[in-house]
C-alpha positions, 0 to 999 in steps of 0.5 A: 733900837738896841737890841742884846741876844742872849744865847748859850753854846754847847760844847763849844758850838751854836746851836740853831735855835741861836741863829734863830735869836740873832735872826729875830733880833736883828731885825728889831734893830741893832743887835749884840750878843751876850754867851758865855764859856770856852769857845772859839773867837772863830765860832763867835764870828759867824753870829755876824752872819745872822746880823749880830754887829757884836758878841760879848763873851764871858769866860768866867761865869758858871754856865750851871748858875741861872743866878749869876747868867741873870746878873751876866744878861742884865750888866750886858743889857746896861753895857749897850744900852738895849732897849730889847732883850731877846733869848730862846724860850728852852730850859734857860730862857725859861729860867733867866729871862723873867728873873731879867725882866725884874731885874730891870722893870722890864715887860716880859713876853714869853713864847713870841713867835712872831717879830714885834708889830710897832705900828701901834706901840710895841704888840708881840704875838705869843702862845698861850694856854699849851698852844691852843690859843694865841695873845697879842701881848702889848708892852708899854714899859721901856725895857722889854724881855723876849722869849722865843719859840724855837723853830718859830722863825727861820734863821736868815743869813745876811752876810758878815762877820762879828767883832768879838769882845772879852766882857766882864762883870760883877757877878757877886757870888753864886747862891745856888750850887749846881752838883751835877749835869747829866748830858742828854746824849748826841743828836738834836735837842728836840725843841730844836728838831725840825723832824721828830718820830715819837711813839707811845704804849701802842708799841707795847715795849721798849724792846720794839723801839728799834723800829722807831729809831730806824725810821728817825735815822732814815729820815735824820729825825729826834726820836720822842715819846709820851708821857705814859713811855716814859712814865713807865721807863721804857724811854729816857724823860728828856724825851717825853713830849706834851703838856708836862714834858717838852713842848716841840714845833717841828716842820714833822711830827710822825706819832705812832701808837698814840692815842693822842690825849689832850695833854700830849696834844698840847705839846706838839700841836704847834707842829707844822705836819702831823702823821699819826698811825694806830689801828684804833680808827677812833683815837682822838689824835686822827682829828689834829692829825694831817695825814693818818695811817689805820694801821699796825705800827709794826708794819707801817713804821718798817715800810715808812723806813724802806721807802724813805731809804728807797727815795733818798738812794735814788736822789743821789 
């Protein structure tokens, strides 16, 4: 079976959550990738070792316009004849891959987490309704579109080394101008993070956010936060996690001062381990929670700090 996988670069790099696509895509057949943007050859060569025999690479394409990345993804799909087109489901995948699916009469599953099951046809596990459910989605057209969770499946190294192509398309003209695109910052996009410390108004300010950020850098964590946080300002939006903002699966989850509302849950409920701290013995989040700590963030959160500075200094 042929297999395309779609992946972005950032700054001329691969992200994780790339590996994890070619990962997943080679081990539904013969994968290739299709990227786009200045990066190095050298950089593209390392997809081999995650199973991909082939990487096409569009220079020219403005990475901003979902429109032409569509056009892009499709002409590549047509190129090699893939039967199964794989991408990440994070902003763009969100973005591209139904618009992909149409172009090519193909069925879409989104927010697979699982490989497909062929013994009876082509059956894809997925989330549904906020993660609170899954679905066993049955695909019966020729063409199929995959999106996948990140952090749903571990990369897996196999060894070797892609051959790189130049690939070009007709992308037709742009319809949409993209003016402007603000950078989130430096760290680990938090659909990404495999640890993520968040907090909520139990901190009572954004001046006492230090405590949450020493944590998250102790322990090489993503820092988040509800969505009243950042409602109100105190924290930037890309980092509101929960039904309405980014919907995360770390292999840790640390949420202090969060009552845990059912659409904050939605989002981060799919994580691994969940450790919930806030004096409110009562808070709705100690029932989803793995470990809970009743207490003061702001003695808890300090103390969590130190012992993990303390464990990790007497590891080396």
């Amino acid at each position: 079976m042929s297999v395309l996988v779609f992946v972005e670069t950032k700054d001329g790099k691969l992200s994780k959550a790339a590996f994890e696509a070619v990962s997943y895509g080679n081990k539904i057949g013969d994968a290739t990738v299709v990227t786009f943007g200045d990066v190095d050859a050298s950089v593209l060569e390392g997809l081999g070792n995650y199973g991909a025999s082939k990487v096409l690479v569009n220079r020219s394409v403005d990475g901003k316009n979902e429109q032409q990345l569509t056009k892009l993804v499709d002409a590549a799909a047509q190129s090699v004849g893939a039967d199964v087109i794989v991408m990440i489901q994070d902003q763009l995948g969100k973005a591209v891959g139904p618009r992909v699916a149409a172009k090519m009469n193909a069925g879409h599953v989104s927010g697979a987490i699982a490989l497909p099951d062929t013994s009876n046809g082509f059956v894809v596990k997925s989330t549904v309704y906020s993660g609170k459910a899954y679905a066993f989605v049955k695909v019966n057209t020729a063409k199929k579109v995959i999106s996948l969770v990140s952090n749903a499946l571990a990369p897996e190294a196999t060894g070797g080394t892609a051959v790189v192509e130049e690939f070009s398309a007709d992308l037709g003209n742009a319809g949409i101008k993209v003016k402007e695109m603000k950078s989130q910052g430096a760290g680990i996009p938090l659909p990404e993070a495999e640890l993520v410390v968040s907090a909520g108004r139990g901190l009572k300010g954004p001046e006492n956010w230090g405590i949450v950020e020493d944590l998250a850098t102790a322990l090489g964590a993503t820092t988040a936060c509800s969505r009243p946080v950042a409602d109100i300002g105190w924290r930037p939006h890309h980092e509101h996690v929960g039904q309405t903002g980014v919907a995360i699966r770390p292999n840790l989850y640390i949420a202090a001062g969060i009552s845990g509302a059912i659409q904050h849950l939605a989002g981060v409920n799919s994580s691994k381990t969940i450790v919930v701290i806030n004096t409110d013995s009562e808070a709705p989040f100690f029932k989803a929670a793995d470990y809970g700590v009743v207490g003061d963030a702001f003695e808890v959160l300090p103390r969590l700090t130190e012992a993990v500075k303390k464990f990790k200094a007497s590891q080396n």
